[in-house]
N, C-alpha and C positions, 0 to 999 in steps of 0.2 A: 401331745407335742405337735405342732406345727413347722415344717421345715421350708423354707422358702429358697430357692436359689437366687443368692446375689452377689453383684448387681444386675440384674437384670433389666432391660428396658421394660416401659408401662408408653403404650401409645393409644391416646384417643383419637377415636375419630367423632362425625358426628353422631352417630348412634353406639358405637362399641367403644371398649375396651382390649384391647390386644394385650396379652401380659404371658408370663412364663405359664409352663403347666405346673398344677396345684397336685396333692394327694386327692382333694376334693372331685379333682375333676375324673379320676378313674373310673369311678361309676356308669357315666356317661359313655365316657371313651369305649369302655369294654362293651357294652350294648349297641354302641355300630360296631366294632369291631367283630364280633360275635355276629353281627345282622348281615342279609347279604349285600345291603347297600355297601356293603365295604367291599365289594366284588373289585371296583377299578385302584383299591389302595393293598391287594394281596390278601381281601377277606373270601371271606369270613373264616375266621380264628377262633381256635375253643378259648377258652378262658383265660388257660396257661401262655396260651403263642401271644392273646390280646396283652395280656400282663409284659412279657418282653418287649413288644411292640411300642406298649408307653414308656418302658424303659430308656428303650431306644431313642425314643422321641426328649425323653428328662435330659438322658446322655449327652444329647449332643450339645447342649447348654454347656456343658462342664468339657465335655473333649475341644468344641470350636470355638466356645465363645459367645456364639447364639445358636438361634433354633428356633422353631415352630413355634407361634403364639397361642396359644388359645383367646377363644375369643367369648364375651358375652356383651348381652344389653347393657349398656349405661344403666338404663331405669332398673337394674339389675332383675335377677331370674338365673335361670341355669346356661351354662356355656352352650353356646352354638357349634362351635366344631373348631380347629383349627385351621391355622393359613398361617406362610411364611419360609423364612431361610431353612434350607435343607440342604446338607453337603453331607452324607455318611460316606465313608470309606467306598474306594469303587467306579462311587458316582464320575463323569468323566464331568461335568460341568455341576455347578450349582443352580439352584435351585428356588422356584418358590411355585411352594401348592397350596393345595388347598383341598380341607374337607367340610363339608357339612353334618354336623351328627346326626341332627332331628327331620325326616320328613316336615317337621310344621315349621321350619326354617330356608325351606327353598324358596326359590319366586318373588323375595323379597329381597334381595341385594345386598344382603349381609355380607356373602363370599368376596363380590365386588368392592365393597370398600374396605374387609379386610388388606384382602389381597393387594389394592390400591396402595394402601397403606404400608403391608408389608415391602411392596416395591420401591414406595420410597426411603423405608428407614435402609432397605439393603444398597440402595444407589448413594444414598447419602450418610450415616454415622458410620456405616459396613464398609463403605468405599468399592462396592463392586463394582464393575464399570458392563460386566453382562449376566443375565438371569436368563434361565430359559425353564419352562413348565414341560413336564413329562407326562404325557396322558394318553393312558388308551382310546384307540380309535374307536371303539364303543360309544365311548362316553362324550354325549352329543352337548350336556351342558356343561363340561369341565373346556369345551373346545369351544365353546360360544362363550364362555366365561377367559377363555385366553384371547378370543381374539376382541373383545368388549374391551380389554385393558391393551389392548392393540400391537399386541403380540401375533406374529407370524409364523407359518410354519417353518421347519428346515427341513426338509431331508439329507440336507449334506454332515447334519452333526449327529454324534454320537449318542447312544442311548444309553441306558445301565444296562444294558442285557434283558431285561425284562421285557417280553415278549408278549402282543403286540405294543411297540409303544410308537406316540409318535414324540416331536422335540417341536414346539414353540417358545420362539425366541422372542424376549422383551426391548422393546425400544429402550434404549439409555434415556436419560435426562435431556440429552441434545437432542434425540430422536431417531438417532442411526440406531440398525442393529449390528451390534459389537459381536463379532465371532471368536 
């Protein structure tokens, strides 16, 4: 049986697909999750915590309405990682992130036109009018990959508690950054 959540949006770009998370795509997920490239998203997770965690991420489709995309090649192959609307409980603003699963997926701009992507279905069918990415200061390509989508830092805004983080805010459509 295959279970799909709908309606869910399907956004292409020009090399991806963006679409809801699959059962298929667990496999994946749990092997970064599990790995320690998931250092800057709360990894590495044994098995059990990776299992909730994609939970969490199905969830929030059914609690808000949308959520995190997963993402693959057009020319199809295995998902890349996710990007996109993230708002759980807590959270003091919303959200879009973004991960890469596969080491052989970086350096190639996949995150970048995700993410592009995701920002505009959240300015435009979502109606957000501000987004801001949360990322630890470690993480030197998650903060070149916000400021590349032309995102700037705040320190005057809120974080979720998660420690160290910083808050880069998205240009709106107009261009302002909306607080």
């Amino acid at each position: 049986m295959t279970v799909i959540l709908s309606p869910t949006p399907v956004i292409e770009t020009e090399r991806l697909i963006l679409r809801a998370p699959q059962a298929g795509d667990w496999p994946a997920w749990a092997e970064f999750a599990m790995d320690g490239r998931s250092r800057f998203v709360g990894g590495p997770l044994d098995r059990e915590k990776a299992w909730r965690a994609f939970g969490h991420v199905i969830g929030m489709w059914v609690l808000r309405g949308f959520g995190t995309f997963v993402f693959a090649p057009k020319a199809g192959g295995p998902a890349l990682g996710m990007c996109g609307p993230w708002y759980p409980e807590g959270w003091p603003e919303r959200e879009i992130g973004w991960t890469l699963w596969s080491p052989e997926a970086e350096g190639k701009g996949y995150a970048f036109e995700a993410a592009r992507a995701a920002l505009t279905h959240a300015f435009g069918p979502l109606g957000w009018d501000t987004a801001v990415s949360y990322i630890d200061p470690a993480n030197a390509r998650s903060i070149a990959l916000a400021e590349r989508l032309g995102a700037r830092r705040d320190d005057s805004a809120a974080h979720p508690g998660t420690d160290p983080c910083l808050v880069f805010r998205h240009p709106a459509p107009t261009g302002e950054y909306v607080a």
